[in-house]
C-alpha positions as CSV (number, residue, x, y, z in Angstrom):
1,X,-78.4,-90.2,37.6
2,X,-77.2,-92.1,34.2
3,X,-75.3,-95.0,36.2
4,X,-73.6,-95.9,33.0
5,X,-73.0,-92.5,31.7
6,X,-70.6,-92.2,35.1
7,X,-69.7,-96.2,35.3
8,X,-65.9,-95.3,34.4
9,X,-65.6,-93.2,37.1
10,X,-62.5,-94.3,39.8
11,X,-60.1,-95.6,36.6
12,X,-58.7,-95.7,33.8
13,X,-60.1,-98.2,31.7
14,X,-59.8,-99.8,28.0
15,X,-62.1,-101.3,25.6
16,X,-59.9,-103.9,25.0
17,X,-59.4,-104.9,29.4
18,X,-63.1,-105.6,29.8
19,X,-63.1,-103.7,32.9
20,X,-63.7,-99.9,33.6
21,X,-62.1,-100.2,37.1
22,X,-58.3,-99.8,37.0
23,X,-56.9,-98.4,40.8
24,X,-53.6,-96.6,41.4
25,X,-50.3,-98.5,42.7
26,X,-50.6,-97.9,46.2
27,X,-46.9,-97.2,45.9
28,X,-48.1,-94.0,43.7
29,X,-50.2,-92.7,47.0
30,X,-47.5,-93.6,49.6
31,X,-44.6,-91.6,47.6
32,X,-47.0,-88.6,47.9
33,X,-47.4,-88.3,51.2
34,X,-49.5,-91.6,52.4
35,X,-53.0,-92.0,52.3
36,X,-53.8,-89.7,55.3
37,X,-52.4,-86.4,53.2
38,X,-55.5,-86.8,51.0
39,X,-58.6,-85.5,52.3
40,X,-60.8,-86.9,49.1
41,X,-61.1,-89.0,46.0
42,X,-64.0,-87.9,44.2
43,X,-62.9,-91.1,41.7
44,X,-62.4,-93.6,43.7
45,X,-63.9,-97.5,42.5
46,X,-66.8,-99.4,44.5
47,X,-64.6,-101.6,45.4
48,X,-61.7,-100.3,46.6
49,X,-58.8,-102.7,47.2
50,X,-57.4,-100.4,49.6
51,X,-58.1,-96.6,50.6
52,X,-56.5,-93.9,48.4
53,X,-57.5,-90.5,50.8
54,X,-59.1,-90.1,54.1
55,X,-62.8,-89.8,52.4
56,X,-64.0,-91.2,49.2
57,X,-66.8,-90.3,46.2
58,X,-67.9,-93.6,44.2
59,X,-69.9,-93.9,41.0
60,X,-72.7,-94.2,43.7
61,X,-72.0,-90.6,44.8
62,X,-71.4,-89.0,41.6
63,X,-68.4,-86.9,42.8
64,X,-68.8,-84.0,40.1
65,X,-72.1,-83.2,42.2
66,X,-70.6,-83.1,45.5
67,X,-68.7,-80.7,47.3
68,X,-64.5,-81.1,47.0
69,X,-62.7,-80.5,49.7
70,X,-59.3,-80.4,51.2
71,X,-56.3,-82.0,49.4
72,X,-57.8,-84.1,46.4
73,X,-56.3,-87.3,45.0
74,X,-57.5,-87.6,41.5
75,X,-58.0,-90.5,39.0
76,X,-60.2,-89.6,36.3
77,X,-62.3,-91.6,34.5
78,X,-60.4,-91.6,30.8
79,X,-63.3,-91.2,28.6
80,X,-62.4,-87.2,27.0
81,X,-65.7,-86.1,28.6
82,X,-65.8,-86.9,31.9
83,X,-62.0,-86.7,32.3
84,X,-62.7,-83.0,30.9
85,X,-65.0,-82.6,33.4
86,X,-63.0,-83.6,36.5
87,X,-59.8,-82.1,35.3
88,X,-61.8,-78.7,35.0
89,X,-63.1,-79.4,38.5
90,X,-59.8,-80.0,39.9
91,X,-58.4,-77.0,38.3
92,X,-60.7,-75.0,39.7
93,X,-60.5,-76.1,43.5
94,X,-56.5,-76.0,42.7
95,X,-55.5,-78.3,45.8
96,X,-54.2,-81.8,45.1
97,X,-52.7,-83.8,42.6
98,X,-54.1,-86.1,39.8
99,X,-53.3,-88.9,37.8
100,X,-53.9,-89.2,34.0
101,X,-52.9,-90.3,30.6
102,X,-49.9,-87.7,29.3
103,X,-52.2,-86.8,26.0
104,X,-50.0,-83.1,26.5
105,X,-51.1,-82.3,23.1
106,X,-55.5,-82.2,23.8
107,X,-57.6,-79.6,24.5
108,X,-58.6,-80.7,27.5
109,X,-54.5,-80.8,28.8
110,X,-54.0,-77.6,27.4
111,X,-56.9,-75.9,29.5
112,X,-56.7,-77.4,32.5
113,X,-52.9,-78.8,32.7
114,X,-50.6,-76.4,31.0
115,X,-53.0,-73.5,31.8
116,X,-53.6,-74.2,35.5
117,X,-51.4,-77.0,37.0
118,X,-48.4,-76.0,39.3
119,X,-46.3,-78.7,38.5
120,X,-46.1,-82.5,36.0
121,X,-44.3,-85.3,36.7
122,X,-44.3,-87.2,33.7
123,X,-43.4,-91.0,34.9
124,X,-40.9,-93.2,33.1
125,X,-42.4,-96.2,31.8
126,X,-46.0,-97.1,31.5
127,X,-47.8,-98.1,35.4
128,X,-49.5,-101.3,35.7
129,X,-52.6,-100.6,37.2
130,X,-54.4,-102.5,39.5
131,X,-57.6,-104.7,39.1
132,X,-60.6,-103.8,41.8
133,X,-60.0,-107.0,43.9
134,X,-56.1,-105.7,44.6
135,X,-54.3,-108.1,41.6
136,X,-51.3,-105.8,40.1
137,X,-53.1,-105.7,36.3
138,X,-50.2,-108.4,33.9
139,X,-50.6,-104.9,30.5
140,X,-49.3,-101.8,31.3
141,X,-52.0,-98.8,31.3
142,X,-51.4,-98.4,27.1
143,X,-49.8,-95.2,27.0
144,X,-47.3,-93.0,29.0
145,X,-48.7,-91.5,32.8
146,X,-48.3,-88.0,34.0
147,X,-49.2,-87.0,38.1
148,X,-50.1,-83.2,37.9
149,X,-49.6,-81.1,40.9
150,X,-52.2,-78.3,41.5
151,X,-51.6,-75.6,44.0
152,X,-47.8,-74.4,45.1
153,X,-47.8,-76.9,48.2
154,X,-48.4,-80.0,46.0
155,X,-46.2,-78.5,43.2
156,X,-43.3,-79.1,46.1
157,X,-44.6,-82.5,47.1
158,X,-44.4,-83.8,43.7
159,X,-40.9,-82.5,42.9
160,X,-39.6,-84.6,45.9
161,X,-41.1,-87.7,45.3
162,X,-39.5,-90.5,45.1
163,X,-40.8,-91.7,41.9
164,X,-38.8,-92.1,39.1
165,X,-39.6,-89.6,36.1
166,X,-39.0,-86.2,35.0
167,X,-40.3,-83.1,36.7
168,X,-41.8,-80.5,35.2
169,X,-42.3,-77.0,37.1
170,X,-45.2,-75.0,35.8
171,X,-46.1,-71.1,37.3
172,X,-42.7,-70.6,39.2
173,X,-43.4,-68.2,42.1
174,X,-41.9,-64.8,42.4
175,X,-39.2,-66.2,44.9
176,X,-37.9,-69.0,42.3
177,X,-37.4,-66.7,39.1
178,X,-35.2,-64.2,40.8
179,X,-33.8,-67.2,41.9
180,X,-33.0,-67.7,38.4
181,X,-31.9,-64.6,37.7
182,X,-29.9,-63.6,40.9
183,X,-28.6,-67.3,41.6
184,X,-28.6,-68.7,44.9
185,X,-28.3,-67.3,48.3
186,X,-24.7,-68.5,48.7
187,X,-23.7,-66.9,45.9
188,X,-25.2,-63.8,47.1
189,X,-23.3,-64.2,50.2
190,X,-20.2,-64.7,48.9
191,X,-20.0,-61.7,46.9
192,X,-21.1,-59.5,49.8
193,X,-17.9,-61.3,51.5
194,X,-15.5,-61.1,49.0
195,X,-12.3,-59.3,49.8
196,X,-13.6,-59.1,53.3
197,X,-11.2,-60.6,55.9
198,X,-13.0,-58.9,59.6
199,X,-16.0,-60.6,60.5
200,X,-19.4,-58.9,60.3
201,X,-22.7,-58.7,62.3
202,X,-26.0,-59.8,61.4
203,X,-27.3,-56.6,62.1
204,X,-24.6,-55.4,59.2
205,X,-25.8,-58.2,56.8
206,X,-29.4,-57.6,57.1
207,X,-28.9,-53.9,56.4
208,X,-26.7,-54.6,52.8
209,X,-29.6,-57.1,52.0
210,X,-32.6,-55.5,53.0
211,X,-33.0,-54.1,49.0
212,X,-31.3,-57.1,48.2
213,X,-33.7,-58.6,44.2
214,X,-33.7,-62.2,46.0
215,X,-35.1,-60.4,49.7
216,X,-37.9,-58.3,47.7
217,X,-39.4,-62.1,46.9
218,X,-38.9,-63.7,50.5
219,X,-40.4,-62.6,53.6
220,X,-38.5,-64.5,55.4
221,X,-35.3,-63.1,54.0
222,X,-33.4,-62.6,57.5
223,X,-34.1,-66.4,58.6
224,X,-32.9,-67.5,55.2
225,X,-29.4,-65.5,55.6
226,X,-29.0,-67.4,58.7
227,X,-29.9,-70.7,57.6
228,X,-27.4,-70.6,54.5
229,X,-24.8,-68.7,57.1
230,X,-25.0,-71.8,58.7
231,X,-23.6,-74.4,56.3
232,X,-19.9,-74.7,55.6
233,X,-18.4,-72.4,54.0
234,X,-19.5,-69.6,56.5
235,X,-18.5,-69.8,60.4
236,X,-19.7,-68.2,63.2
237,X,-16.8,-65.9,65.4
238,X,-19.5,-65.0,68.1
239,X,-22.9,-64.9,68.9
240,X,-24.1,-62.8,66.2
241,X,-21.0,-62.6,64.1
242,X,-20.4,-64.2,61.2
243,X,-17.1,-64.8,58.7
244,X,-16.2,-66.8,55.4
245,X,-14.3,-69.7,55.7
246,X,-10.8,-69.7,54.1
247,X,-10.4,-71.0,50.9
């Protein structure tokens, strides 16, 4: 193996630092679920100031040889090649969520960001990084930061972290466009109650939903009725019977 060729490999890094080894905020890792939600870093630095998954790849491992697996955590090395090459890897095992410069407009974005992520979360400011012996790096990283979610489960973990950005949904599923279209549950309820003052059954509701747009995209249509029946502005009469609250 070319030691050098993969020396960047667990940072970002600039020409201008002196160092190839720059390590994510821990704050960044804990937002997403905490270090034990990651199965692997295929990226992470020799000298790692602190774990960022349950398993790690160094420079010494080569991680674009070795098997991925599991949820990934991912910090590319920036150089256009390699960070090609990971960010096609990670597309591909689509299960995790990376950390990279927010070029949007490169090639490499465009194939394996816009035309395989699930979700961006393009972060507001620029991150200091973090120096391999733990010291919080005094320069920002030198350009913007994006975390990209890969696969619909990390799509949903990203969109409710508490990190301070703009979201970005990417390949909605089936359930969320005819959300779109149909608007929400409540909604739908309350214009199967309308003008309705008797109570009705569940056994009544699920049959004037069961061809329902928003049911065709949820299999779990009948547990999602009840949840929403649930919150305020529904009450329940009886076991099993249901009415809208007055106005």
């Amino acid at each position: 193996m070319n030691v050098n060729r993969f020396a960047a490999m667990g940072g970002h890094q600039s020409s201008r630092s002196g160092t190839d080894t720059w390590i994510t905020p821990p704050a960044i890792i804990e937002a997403l679920g905490g270090v034990d939600s990651f199965d692997l870093d295929p990226c992470a630095a020799e000298d790692q100031p602190w774990p960022t998954a349950c398993n790690h790849f160094t420079v010494a491992d080569n991680g674009l040889l070795q098997r991925w697996f599991g949820r990934i955590w991912l910090n590319p090395p920036y150089s256009i090649k390699l960070a090609t090459r990971f960010l096609g890897r990670m597309a591909e095992h689509n299960c995790g969520i990376a950390l990279t410069f927010a070029r949007t407009e490169t090639d490499p974005f465009h194939r394996f960001v816009w035309g395989a992520a699930s979700g961006l979360l393009f972060m507001r400011g620029r991150l200091n990084f973090h120096s391999a012996d733990g010291s919080r790096a005094e320069a920002n990283g030198g350009a913007p930061s994006v975390l990209i979610a890969y696969g619909s489960e990390d799509r949903d973990i990203l969109a409710a972290a508490p990190i301070d950005g703009a979201f970005v949904p990417l390949r909605l599923p089936k359930s969320w466009l005819v959300e779109v279209v149909t608007g929400t549950w409540s909604e739908a309820l309350d214009t199967f109650f309308h003008g309705r003052s008797e109570a009705v059954t569940l056994a009544e509701l699920y049959r004037a939903f069961s061809d329902h747009p928003k049911t065709r995209a949820n299999q779990h249509w009948r547990d999602k009725l009840r949840q929403v029946l649930q919150r305020g502005q529904f009450e329940r009469v009886d076991k099993g019977l249901w009415r809208r609250t007055a106005a």
